[in-house]
C-alpha positions as CSV (number, residue, x, y, z in Angstrom):
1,X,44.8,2.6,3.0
2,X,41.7,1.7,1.3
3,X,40.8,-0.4,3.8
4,X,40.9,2.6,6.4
5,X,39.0,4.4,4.5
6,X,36.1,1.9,3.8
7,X,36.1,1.6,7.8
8,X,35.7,5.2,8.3
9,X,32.9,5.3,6.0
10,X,31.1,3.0,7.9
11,X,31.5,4.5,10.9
12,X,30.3,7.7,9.7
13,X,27.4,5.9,8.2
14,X,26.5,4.1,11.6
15,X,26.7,7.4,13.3
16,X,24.4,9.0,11.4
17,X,22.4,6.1,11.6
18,X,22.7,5.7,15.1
19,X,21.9,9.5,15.5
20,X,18.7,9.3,13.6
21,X,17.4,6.4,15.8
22,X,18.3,8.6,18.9
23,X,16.5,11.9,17.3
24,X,19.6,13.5,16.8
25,X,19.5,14.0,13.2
26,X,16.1,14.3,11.4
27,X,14.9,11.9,8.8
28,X,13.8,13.5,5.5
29,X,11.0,11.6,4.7
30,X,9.5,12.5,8.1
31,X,10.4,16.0,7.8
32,X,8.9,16.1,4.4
33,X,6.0,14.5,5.8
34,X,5.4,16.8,9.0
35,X,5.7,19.9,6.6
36,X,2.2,18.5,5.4
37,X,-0.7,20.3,7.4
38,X,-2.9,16.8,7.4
39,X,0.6,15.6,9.7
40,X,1.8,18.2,11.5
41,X,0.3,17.8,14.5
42,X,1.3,13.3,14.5
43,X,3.0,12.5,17.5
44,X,6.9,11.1,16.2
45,X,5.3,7.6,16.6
46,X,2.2,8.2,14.5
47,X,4.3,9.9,11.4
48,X,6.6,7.1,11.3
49,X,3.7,4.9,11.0
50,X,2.4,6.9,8.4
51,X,6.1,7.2,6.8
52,X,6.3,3.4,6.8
53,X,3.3,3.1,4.5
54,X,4.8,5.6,1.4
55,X,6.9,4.7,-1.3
56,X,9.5,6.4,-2.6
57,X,9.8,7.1,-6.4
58,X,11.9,8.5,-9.2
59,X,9.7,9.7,-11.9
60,X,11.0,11.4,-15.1
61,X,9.7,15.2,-16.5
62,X,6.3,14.8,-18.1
63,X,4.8,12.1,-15.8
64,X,1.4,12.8,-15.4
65,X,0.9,12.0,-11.9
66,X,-2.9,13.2,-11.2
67,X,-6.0,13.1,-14.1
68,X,-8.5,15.9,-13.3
69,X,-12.0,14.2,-13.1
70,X,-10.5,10.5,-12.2
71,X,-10.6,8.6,-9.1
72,X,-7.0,7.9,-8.4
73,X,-6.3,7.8,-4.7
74,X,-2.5,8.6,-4.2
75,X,-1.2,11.7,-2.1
76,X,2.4,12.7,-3.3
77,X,4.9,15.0,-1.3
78,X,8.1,16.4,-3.6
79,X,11.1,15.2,-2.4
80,X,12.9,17.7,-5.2
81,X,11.7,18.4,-8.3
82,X,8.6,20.3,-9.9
83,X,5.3,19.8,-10.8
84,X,2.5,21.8,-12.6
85,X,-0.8,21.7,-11.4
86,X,-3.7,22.0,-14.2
87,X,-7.4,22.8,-13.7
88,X,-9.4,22.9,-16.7
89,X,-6.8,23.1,-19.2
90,X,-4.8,26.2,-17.4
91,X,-2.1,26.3,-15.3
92,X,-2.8,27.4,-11.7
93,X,0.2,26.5,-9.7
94,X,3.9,25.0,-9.5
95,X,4.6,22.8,-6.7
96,X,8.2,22.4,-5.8
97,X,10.7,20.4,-3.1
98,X,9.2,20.6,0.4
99,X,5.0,20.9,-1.8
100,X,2.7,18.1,-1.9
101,X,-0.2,17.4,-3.5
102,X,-3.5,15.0,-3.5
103,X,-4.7,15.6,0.3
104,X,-8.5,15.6,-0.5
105,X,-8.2,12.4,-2.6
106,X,-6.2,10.7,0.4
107,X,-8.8,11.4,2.8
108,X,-11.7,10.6,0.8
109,X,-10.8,8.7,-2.6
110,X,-12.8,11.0,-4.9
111,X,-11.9,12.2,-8.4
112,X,-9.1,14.3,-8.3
113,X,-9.6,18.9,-8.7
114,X,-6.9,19.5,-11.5
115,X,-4.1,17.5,-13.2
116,X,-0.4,17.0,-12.0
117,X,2.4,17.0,-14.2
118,X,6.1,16.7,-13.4
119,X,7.6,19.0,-15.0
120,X,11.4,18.1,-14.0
121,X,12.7,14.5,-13.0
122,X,10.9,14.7,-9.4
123,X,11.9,12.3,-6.5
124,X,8.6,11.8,-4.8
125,X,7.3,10.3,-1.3
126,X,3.7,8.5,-2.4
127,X,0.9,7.3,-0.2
128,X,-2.5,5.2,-1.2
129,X,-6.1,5.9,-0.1
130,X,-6.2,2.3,0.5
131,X,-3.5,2.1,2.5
132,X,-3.5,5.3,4.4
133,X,-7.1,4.0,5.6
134,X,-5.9,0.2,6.8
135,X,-3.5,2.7,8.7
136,X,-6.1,4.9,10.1
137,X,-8.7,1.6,11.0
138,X,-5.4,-0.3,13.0
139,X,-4.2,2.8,14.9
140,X,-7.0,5.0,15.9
141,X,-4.7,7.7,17.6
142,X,-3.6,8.0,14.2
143,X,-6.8,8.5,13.0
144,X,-8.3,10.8,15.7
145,X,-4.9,13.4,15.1
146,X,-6.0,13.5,11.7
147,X,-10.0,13.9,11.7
148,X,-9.0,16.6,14.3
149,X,-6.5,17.9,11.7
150,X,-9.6,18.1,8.9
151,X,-11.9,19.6,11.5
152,X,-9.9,22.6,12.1
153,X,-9.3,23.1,8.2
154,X,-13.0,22.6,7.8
155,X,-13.9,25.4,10.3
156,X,-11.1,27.9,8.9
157,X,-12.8,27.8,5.6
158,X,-16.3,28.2,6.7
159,X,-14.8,31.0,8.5
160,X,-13.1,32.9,5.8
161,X,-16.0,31.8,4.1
162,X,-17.8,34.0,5.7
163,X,-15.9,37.0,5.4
């Protein structure tokens, strides 16, 4: 009996496998990933390009993930969890599952705008400056998706801006 069991849990497990190869059944990290504006708009070969660079890690509840004012260089997407953002010694946000944060420092390695704690155990998907950038110089659709990406948000601000 056990046996039979062990045997249908593999074929369940190749299914859903097999499913996610064939685009059946969507793969969390890239949905996580194409819920994140700088993404969006990658073409399923670019994300998974961009998915095979991250990390995936467990972090415990008061992890200070971001300093404000330091050049650190990592983007992080919540997997599930929370995280408070700080700027200037106030709170000003709580990110949650699905919410990411450090999109300006992955684009352009500076210091970072306000401090990230977790604030619960948090199960994050992490991508480097460094990396994300060896990515963008050997795949340069890659790239272009994503300066476009910037451009657009650029012009949206200088247009509310405006107003």
């Amino acid at each position: 009996m056990r046996h039979e069991q062990e045997l249908a849990l593999s074929v369940v497990v190749l299914r859903d496998y097999h499913a996610r190869m064939e685009g059946g059944s969507p793969d969390p990290k890239l949905e996580l990933l194409r819920g994140v504006p700088l993404f969006a708009s990658l073409d399923p070969e670019a994300l998974a390009a961009v998915a095979a660079i991250t990390d995936e890690r467990d972090v415990d509840a008061g992890t200070t993930l971001t300093t404000e004012g330091r050049q650190e260089g990592y983007f992080y997407a919540i997997a599930s969890g929370s995280v408070r953002i700080d700027r200037g010694g106030r709170t000003i946000n709580t990110l949650r599952d699905g919410d990411f944060l450090g999109e300006i420092a992955l684009v352009d390695g500076g210091p970072r705008t306000a401090t990230a704690v977790t604030e619960t155990a948090c199960r994050l998907v992490v991508l480097n400056h460094r990396q994300f950038w060896e990515l963008l110089d050997q795949q340069p659709s890659v790239r272009e998706a994503i300066l476009e990406e910037v451009g657009r948000r650029l012009r949206e601000l200088d247009a509310d801006a405006a107003h």
